[in-house]
C-alpha positions in Angstrom: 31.5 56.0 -78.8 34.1 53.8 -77.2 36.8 51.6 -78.9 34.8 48.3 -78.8 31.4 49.8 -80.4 33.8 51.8 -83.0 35.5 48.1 -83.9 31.4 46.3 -83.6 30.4 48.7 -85.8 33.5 48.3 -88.9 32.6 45.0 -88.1 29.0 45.0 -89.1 29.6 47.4 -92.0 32.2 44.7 -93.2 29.4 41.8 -93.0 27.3 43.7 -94.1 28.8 44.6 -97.5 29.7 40.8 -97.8 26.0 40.2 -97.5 25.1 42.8 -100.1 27.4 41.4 -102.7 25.7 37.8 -101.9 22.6 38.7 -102.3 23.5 40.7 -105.5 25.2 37.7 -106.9 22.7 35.5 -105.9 19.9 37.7 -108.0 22.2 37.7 -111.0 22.4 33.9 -110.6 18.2 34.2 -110.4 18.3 36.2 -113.8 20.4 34.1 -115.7 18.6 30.9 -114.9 15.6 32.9 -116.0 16.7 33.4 -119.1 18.1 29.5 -119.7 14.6 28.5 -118.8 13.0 31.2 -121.0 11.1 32.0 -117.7 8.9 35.6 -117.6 8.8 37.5 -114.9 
């Protein structure tokens, strides 16, 4: 593996943690409107 596929791939892993926690977040946001609404699943 060279240098520049060694610093793509940090790179990836980095957005792809960031895009984890978003998506996390945004299904937390999902569950607490739920329950405000008093909407079931």
């Amino acid at each position: 593996m060279e240098v520049s596929d060694a610093r793509r791939l940090r790179e990836l892993e980095a957005e792809n943690a960031k895009l984890k926690s978003l998506l996390a977040e945004a299904h937390l946001d999902m569950h607490a409107l739920k329950s405000v609404l008093g909407v079931k699943r």
